[in-house]
C-alpha distance (Angstrom), angle and dihedral (degrees) to the residues before:
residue distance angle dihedral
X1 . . .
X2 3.72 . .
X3 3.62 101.3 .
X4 4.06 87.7 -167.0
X5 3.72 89.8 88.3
X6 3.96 118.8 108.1
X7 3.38 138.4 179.5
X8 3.85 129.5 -95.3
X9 3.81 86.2 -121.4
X10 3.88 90.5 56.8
X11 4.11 88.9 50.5
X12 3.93 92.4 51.5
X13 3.35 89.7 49.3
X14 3.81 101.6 40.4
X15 4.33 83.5 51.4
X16 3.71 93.2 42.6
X17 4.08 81.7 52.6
X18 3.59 87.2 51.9
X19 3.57 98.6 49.1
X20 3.58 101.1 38.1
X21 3.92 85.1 52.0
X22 3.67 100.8 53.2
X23 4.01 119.4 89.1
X24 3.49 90.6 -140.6
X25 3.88 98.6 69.1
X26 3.87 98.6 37.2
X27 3.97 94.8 79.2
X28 4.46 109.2 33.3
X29 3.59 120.0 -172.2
X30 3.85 111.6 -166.0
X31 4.03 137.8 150.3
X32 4.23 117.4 -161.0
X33 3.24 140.2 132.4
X34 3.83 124.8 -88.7
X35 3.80 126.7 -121.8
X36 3.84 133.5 167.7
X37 4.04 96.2 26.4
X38 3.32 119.5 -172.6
X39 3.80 138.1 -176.5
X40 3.67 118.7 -152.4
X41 3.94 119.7 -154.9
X42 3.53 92.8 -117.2
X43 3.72 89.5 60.3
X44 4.04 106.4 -103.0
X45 3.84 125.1 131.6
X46 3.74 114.5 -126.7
X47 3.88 109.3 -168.8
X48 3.91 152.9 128.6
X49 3.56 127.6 -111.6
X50 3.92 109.4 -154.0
X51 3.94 137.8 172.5
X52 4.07 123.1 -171.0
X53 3.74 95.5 -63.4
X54 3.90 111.4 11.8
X55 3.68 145.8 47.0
X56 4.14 148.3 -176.9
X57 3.34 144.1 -161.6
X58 3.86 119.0 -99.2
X59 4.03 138.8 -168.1
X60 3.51 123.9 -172.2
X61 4.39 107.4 -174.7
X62 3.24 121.3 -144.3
X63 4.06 95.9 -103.7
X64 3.57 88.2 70.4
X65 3.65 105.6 34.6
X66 3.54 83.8 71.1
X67 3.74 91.0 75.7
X68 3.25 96.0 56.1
X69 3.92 112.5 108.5
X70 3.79 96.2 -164.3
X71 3.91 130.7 50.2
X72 4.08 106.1 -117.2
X73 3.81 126.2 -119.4
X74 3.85 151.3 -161.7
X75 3.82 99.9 -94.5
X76 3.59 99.4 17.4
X77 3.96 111.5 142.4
X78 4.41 99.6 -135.7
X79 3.93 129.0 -178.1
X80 4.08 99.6 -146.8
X81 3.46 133.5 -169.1
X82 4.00 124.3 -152.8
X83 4.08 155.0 104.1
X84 3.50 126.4 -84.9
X85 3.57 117.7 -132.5
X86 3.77 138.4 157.2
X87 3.95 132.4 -93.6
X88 3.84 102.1 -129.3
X89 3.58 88.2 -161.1
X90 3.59 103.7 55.2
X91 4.02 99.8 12.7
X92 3.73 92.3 -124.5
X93 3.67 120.0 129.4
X94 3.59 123.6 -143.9
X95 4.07 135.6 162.5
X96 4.02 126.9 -96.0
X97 3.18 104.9 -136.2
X98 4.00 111.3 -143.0
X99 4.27 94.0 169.6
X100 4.22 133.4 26.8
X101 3.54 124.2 -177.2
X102 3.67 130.0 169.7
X103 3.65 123.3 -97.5
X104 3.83 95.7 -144.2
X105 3.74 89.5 -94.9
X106 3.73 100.2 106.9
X107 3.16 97.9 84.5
X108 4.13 88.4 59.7
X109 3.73 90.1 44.2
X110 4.18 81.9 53.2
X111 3.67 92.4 50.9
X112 3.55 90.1 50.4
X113 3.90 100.8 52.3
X114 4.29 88.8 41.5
X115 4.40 91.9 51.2
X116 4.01 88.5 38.8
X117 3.92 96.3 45.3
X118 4.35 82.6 50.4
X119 3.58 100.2 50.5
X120 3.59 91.3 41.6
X121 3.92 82.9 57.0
X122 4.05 96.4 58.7
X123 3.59 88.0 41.4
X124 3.70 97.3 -110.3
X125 4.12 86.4 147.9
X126 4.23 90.9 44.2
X127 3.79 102.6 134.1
X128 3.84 77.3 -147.1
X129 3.95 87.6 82.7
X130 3.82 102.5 39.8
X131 3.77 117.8 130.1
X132 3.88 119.2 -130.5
X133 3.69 115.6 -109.7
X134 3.92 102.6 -136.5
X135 3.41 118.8 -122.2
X136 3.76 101.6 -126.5
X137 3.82 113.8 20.6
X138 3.23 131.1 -154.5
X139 3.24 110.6 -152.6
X140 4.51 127.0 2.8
X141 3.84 117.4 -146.5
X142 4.13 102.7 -155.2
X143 3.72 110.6 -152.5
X144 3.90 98.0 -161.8
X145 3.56 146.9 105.6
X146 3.93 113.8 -64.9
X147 4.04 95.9 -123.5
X148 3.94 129.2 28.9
X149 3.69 136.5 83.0
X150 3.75 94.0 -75.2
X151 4.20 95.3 63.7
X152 3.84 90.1 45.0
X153 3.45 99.1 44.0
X154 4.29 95.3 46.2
X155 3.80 85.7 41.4
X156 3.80 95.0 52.1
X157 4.16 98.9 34.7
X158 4.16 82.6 54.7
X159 3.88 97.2 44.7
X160 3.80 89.7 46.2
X161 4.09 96.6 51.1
X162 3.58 95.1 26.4
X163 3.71 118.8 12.9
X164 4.00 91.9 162.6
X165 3.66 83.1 71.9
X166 3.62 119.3 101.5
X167 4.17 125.8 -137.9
X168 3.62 126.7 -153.6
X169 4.05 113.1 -167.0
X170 3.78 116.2 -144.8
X171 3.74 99.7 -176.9
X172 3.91 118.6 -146.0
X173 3.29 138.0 165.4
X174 3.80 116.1 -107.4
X175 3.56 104.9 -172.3
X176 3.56 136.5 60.1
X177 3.84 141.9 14.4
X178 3.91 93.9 -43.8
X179 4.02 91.6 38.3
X180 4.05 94.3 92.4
X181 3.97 92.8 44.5
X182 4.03 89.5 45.7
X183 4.26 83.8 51.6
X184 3.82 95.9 54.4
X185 3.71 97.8 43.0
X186 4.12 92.1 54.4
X187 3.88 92.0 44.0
X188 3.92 78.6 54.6
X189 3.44 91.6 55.2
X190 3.51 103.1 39.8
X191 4.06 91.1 61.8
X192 3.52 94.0 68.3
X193 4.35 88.1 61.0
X194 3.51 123.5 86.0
X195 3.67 91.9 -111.8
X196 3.98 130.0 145.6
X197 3.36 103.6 -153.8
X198 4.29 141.8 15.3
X199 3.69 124.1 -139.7
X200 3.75 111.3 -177.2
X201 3.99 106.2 164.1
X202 3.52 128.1 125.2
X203 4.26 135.1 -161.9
X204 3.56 127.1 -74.0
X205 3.91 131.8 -69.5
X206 3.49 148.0 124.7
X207 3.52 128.1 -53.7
X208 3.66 93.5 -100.7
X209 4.32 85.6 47.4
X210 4.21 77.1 52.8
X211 3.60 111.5 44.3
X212 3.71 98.2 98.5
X213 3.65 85.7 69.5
X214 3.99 91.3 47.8
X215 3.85 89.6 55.7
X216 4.21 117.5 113.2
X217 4.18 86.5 -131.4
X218 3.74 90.5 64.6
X219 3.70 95.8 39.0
X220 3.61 96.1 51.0
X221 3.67 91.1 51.4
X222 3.67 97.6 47.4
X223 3.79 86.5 56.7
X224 4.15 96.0 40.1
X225 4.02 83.4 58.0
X226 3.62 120.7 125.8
X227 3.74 90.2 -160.6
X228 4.08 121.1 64.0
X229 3.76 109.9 -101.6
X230 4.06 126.2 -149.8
X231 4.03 114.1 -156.8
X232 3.39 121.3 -142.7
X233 3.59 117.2 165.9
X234 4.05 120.3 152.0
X235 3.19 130.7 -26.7
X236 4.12 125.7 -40.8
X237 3.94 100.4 -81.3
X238 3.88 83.7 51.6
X239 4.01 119.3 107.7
X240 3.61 128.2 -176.3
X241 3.92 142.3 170.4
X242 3.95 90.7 -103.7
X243 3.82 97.1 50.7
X244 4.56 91.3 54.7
X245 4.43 76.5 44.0
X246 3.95 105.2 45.5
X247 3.83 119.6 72.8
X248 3.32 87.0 -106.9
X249 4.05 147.1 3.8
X250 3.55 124.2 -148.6
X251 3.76 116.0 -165.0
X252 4.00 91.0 -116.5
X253 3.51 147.1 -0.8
X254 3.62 98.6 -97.4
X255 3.87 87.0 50.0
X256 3.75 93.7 48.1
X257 3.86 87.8 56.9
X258 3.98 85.8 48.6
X259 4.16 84.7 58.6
X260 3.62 96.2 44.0
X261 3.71 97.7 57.9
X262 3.37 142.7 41.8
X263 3.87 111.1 -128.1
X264 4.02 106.0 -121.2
X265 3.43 92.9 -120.8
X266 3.19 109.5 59.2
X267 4.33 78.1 48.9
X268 3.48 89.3 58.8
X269 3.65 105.1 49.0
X270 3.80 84.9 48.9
X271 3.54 89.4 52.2
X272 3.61 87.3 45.3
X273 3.70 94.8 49.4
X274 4.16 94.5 44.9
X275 3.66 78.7 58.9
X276 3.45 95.6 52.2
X277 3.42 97.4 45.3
X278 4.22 97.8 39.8
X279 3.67 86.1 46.4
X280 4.44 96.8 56.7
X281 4.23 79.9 36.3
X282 3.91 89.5 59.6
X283 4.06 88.5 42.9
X284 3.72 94.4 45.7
X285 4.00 83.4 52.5
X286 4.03 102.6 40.2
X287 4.44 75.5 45.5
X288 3.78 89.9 54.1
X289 3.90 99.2 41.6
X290 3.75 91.2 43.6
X291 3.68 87.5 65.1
X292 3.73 95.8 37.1
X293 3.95 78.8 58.4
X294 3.84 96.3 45.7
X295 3.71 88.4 49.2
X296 3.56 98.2 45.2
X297 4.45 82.0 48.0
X298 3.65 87.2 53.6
X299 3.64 106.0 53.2
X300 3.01 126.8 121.7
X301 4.11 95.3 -136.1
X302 3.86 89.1 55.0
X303 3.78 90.1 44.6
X304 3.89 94.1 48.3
X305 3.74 110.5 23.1
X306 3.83 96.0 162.2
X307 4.28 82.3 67.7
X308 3.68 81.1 77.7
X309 3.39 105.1 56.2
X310 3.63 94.3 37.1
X311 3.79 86.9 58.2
X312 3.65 90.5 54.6
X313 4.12 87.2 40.8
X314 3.74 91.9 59.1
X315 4.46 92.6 43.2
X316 3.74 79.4 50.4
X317 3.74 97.7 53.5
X318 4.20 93.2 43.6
X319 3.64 82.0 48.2
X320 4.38 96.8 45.8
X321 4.84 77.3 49.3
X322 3.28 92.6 50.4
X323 4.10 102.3 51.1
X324 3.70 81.6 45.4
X325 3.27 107.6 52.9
X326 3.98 83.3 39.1
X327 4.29 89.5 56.9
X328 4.09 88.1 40.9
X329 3.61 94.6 55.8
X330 4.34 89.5 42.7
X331 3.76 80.8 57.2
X332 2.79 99.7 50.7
X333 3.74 101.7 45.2
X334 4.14 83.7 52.0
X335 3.74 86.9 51.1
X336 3.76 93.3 58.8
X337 3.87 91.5 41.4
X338 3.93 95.9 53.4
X339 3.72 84.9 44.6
X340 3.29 104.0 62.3
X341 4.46 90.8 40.4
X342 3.54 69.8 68.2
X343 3.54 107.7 49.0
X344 3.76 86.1 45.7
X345 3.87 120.1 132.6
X346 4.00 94.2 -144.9
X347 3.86 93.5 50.1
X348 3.91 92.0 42.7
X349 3.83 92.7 48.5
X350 4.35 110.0 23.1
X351 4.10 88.7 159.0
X352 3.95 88.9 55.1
X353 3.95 87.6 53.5
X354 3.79 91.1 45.6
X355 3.99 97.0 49.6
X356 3.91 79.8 49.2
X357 4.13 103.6 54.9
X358 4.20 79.7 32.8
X359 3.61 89.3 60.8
X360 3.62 94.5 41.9
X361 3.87 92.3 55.2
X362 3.60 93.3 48.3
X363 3.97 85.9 54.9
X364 3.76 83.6 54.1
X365 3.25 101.5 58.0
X366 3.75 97.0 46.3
X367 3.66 89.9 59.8
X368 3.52 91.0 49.5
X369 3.87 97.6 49.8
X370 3.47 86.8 41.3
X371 4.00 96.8 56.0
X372 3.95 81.0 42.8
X373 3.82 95.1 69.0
X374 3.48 94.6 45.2
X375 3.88 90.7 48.2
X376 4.12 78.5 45.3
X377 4.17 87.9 45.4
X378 3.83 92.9 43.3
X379 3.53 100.4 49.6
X380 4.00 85.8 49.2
X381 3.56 87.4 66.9
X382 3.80 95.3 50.5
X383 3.63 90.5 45.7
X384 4.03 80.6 52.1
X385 3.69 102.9 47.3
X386 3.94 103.8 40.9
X387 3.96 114.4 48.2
X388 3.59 127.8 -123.3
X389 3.63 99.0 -90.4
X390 3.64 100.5 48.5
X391 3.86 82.0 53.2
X392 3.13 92.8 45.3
X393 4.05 90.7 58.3
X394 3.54 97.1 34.2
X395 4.06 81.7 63.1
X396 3.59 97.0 51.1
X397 3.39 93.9 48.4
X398 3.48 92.0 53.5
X399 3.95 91.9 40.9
X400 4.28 83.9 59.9
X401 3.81 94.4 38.8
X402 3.96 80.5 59.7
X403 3.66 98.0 34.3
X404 4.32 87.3 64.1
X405 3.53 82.5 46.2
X406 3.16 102.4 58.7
X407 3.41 99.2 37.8
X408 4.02 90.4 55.9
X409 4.09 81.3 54.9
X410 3.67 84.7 51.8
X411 3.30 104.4 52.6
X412 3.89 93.8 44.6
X413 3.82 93.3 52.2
X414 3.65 86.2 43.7
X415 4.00 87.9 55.1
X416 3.97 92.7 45.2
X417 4.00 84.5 44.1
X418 4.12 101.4 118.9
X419 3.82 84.7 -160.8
X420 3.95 93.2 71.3
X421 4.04 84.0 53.6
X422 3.46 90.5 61.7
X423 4.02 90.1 54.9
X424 3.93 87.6 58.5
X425 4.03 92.8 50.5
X426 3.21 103.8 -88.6
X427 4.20 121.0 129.3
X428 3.77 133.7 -146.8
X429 4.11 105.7 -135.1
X430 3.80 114.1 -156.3
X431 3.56 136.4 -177.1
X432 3.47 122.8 -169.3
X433 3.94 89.1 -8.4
X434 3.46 91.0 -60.6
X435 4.13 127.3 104.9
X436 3.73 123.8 -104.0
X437 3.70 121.5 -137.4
X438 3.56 93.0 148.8
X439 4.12 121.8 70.1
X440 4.02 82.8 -171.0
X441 4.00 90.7 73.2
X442 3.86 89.4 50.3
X443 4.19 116.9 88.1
X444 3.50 130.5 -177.1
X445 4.03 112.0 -86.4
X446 3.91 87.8 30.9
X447 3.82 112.6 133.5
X448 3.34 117.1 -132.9
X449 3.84 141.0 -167.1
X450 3.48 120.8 -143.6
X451 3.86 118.9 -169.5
X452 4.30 119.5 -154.2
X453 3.60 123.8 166.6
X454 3.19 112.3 -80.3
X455 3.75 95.2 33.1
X456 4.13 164.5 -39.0
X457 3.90 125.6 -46.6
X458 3.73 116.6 -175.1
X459 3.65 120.7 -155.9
X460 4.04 156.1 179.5
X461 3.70 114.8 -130.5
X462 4.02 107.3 -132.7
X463 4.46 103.9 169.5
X464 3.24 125.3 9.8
X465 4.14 115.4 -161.1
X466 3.82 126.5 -167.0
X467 3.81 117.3 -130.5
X468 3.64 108.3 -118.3
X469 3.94 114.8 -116.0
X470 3.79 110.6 -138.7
């Protein structure tokens, strides 16, 4: 066995040795920008330290956090001062940090959190008002500056995925005092092309080589635009005002070109495979109707059309038995019934019926002159028994009896009498001789014939209006 073989915790140690014993690494001098800052509860500083392209580990202990007179934060340009040494554990180096001061960036960093905390308040960054990107564009304004990496490398990502595309160049500046003026007025411009979608973006810097694109100006006119806008600004750890504003950030310009266009490709093989699939639906159909037609071909209907009719023939003829059969047996049944009108004893003999109801009659009128003399005998025996004044007063007092009577009878039929109504006002309407109580019956033209008192009006109906029911 090779007995040159160590363990990684040897090596960490023997380079942590190294480091820890070289002059060089004991006292660090370095400015960046921090990102992923984070406090612990026992009062260390866990964070990165990065420039443009690189980045390293830093740890700031509590002993000399202390002497810091301003609370770090994500973004926050630092000058630091430290040793490098080596994390046995994981064998990553990183730097101590013993000192931090700012590098006259907070006050940017500031500006930033204060304009993105406002727009965020008028909802400038709601998803609710995000634009959608289309999914293959036309034609891509480019808000940028005319030479750099950024132009070449959106230009050259869109002509290699979708070189049917076209580009329109809006040149700005991107840097400096007159960058975030230069920005609005080519977004301006670039509204009044037919274009389908905006990228304004440029490469990555610091936050000072940013700021134009951290400015309100540029923010509010990335969200006034009729036309979707993609951010792309730096590199993908970068974050500015107009990438929380546009309807969408991509983490650099080659990226945002990625987003704007479909690659061709991936186009084709759709196209490819929508053929594919449109061209098995069609077969699966022209399949399915060829045996919808064979089928239809091979029935027996189409075949032998007459079966139809004859079907119906033979209903019709069941149908023609039945009616007769139905009128034979009414016939007959009328037959019977005339036959025995016939047959009938009153019809054959009408002076036999007529000595019969005479004879009855004459028996009725025996009994009644019969029951007439003894009415006659029995009111002879009254007349005998009671003398002609106590018949005489028995009458009257009948007579009166019937005299209140009647009068009672009187004056109710003279109360139910619709004559006396018409003495009051009222009028009897008649059509036809007969007495309307119904305005339904009546139509316009009708003549009419309405009865008062003291005599007849005739007359046209012209309107006839139904009484409301409440």
């Amino acid at each position: 066995m090779n007995n040159n073989y160590i363990t990684v915790t040897d090596l960490n140690k023997y380079i942590k040795t190294l480091i820890d014993n070289n002059p060089k690494m004991q006292q660090i001098y370095l400015k960046g920008e921090i990102s992923n800052f984070k406090a612990h509860t026992r009062g260390h500083w866990y964070f990165t330290l990065k420039d443009e392209t690189s980045r390293i580990n830093a740890i700031m202990f509590v002993s000399s956090t202390k002497n810091v007179k301003f609370t770090p934060m994500d973004g926050m340009k630092v000058l630091i001062t430290g040793r490098i040494s080596v994390y046995e554990a994981s064998g990553s180096y990183q730097i101590y940090v013993s000192d931090m001061l700012e590098d006259g960036i907070g006050n940017l960093h500031i500006a930033f959190e204060q304009l993105k905390l406002k727009l965020e308040k008028e909802g400038l960054f709601d998803p609710k008002y995000k634009k959608r990107i289309p999914k293959i564009p036309r034609r891509i304004g480019i808000v940028t500056a005319p030479t750099g990496a950024a132009i070449k490398d959106i230009i050259s990502t869109l002509k290699r995925r979708f070189p049917i595309c076209e580009t329109i160049l809006f040149p700005a500046l991107v840097q400096g005092v007159e960058a975030a003026p230069s920005i609005v007025k080519q977004i301006n411009i670039a509204q009044n092309y037919d274009i389908d979608v905006i990228i304004v973006g440029r490469g990555g810097g610091s936050i000072e080589d940013l700021w134009a694109f951290n400015e309100e100006i540029v923010a509010r006119t990335i969200f006034d635009s009729k036309i979707p806008i993609i951010s792309a600004v730096g590199h993908e750890i970068d974050f500015t005002i107009s990438d929380f504003v546009a309807d969408l950030r991509a983490p650099t310009p080659t990226g945002a070109a990625e987003m704007a266009v479909p690659n061709q490709m991936d186009i084709l093989n759709y196209i490819e495979q929508v053929k594919i699939r449109l061209n098995e639906a069609l077969k699966k159909r022209i399949d399915y109707l060829n045996l919808l037609l064979n089928k239809y071909k091979n029935s027996y209907i189409l075949k032998n059309p007459l079966s139809i009719y004859e079907v119906k023939e033979q209903k019709l003829d069941g149908l023609i038995d039945i009616l007769n059969r139905y009128i034979k047996n009414k016939l007959d049944f009328e037959k019977n019934r005339l036959a025995q009108l016939k047959n009938n004893y009153t019809l054959n003999n009408p002076k036999n019926f007529y000595d019969l109801k005479k004879q009855e009659l004459e028996s009725i009128q025996n009994k009644l002159n019969n029951q007439i003399k003894i009415n006659i005998n029995n009111n002879k025996i009254l007349l005998a028994k009671y003398d002609i004044k106590n018949i005489c007063n028995l009458v009257n007092h009948y007579v009166e009896i019937n005299k209140i009577k009647i009068t009672n009878i009187i004056g109710k039929l003279e109360v139910l009498n619709p004559l006396n109504s018409l003495k009051r006002g009222y009028a009897i309407v008649k059509k036809d001789n007969k007495c309307l109580s119904d305005i339904t019956k009546l139509k316009t033209d009708d003549e009419i014939n309405i009865e008062i008192n003291n005599g007849y009006i005739l007359s046209k109906v012209t309107e006839i209006k139904m009484k409301e029911v409440k």
